[in-house]
Structures are given as C-alpha cells and as structure tokens.
C-alpha positions in Angstrom: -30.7 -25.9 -16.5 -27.9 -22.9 -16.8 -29.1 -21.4 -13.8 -28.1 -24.9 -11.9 -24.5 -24.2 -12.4 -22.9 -21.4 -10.4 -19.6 -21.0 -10.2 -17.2 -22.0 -7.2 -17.8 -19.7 -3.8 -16.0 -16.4 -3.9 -12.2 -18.1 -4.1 -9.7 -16.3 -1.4 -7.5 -13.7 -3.0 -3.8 -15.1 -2.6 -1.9 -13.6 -0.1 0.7 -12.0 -2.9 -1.4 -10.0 -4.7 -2.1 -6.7 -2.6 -2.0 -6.8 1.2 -5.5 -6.0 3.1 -4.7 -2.4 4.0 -6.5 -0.5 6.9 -9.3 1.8 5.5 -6.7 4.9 7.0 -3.4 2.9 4.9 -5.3 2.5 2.3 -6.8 6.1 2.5 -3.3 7.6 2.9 -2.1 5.6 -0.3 -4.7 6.7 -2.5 -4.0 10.2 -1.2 0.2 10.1 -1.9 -1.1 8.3 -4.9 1.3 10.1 -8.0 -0.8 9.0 -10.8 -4.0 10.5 -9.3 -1.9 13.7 -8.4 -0.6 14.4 -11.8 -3.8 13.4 -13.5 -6.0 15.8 -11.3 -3.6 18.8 -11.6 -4.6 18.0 -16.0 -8.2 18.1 -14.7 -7.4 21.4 -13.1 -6.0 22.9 -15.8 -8.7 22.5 -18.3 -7.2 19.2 -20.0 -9.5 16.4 -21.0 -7.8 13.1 -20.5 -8.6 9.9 -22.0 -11.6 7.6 -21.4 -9.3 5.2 -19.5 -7.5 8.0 -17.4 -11.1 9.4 -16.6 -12.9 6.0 -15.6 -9.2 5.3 -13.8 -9.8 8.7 -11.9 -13.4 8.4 -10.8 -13.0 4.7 -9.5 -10.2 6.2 -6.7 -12.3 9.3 -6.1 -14.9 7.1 -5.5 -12.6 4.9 -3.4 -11.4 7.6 -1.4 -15.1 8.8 -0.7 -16.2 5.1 0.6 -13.2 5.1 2.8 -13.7 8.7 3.9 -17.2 7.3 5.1 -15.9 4.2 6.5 -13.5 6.1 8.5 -16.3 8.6 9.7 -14.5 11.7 7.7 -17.5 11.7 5.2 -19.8 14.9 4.7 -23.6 15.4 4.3 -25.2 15.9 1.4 -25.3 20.1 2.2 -23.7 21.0 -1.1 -21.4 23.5 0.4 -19.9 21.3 2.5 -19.2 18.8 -0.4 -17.5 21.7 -2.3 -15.4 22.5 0.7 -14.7 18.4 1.7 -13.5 18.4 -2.4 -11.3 21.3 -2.1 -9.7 19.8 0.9 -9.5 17.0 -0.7 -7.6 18.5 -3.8 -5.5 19.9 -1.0 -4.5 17.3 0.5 -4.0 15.5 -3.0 -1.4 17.7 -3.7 0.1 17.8 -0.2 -0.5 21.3 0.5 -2.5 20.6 3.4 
C-alpha cells in the first residue's frame, strides 16, 4: 500500500545552512533586507515586477507579518490600523523611521 510508506521524520536542518534567528534578528533582517527595499520602492512607483520577484515579495511580507504577531507588534483586523501598521512598515523598510 503507498500510503504505508512515509518518508523519514522531519530530518534536522544542518547547522550550516542558516542560523535559528530570534523572531526580533530575524525581524530586523527582513527589515534591512536590500532586495525587499529596492523591489518595494518599484512597487511604489507604479512598476510591475516579475512573477518571481512578486511571489519573492509577498513570502517576506508575509514573514515579517507572522513575526510581527509573534513578537506581539501585530494589528487588528480594523482596516485603518492595517493601512497605518503598512505605512509604518514601508517606513521603516526604507529606514526613514
């Protein structure tokens, strides 16, 4: 029966690959992160970028937003404040704060 065989338990990452950030390091990376920067400021400017640089973008937006919660810096759902966390966000993207 397929079903029968399932792969190996979840195999430890090895230690080279990335070290296990704090939710704040890791927050603060994404945040200084150049790529995002200079791909956002496009977004800003009326550019469409590429299928990969879009689906690249919204995975560390995303990120950001689960560490945001994690951390306790996440909003409610009240629209206003959403638009307001996201221009802060921008802000602090660019390193305006």
């Amino acid at each position: 029966d397929a079903q029968e065989t399932r792969p190996q338990k979840h195999q430890p990452q090895p230690k080279s690959e990335k070290p296990m950030l704090s939710p704040q390091e890791e927050l603060d990376m994404l945040e200084n992160d150049e790529r995002l920067d200079a791909l956002l400021e496009r977004l800003e400017e009326g550019e469409t970028l590429s299928a990969e640089d879009q689906a690249w973008v919204d995975s560390r937006l995303d990120r950001i937003d689960e560490l945001m919660q994690q951390l306790g810096l996440s909003y409610d759902d009240d629209e206003d404040e959403e638009e307001e966390q996201q221009e802060d966000m921008m802000r602090l993207l660019k390193g305006g704060n």
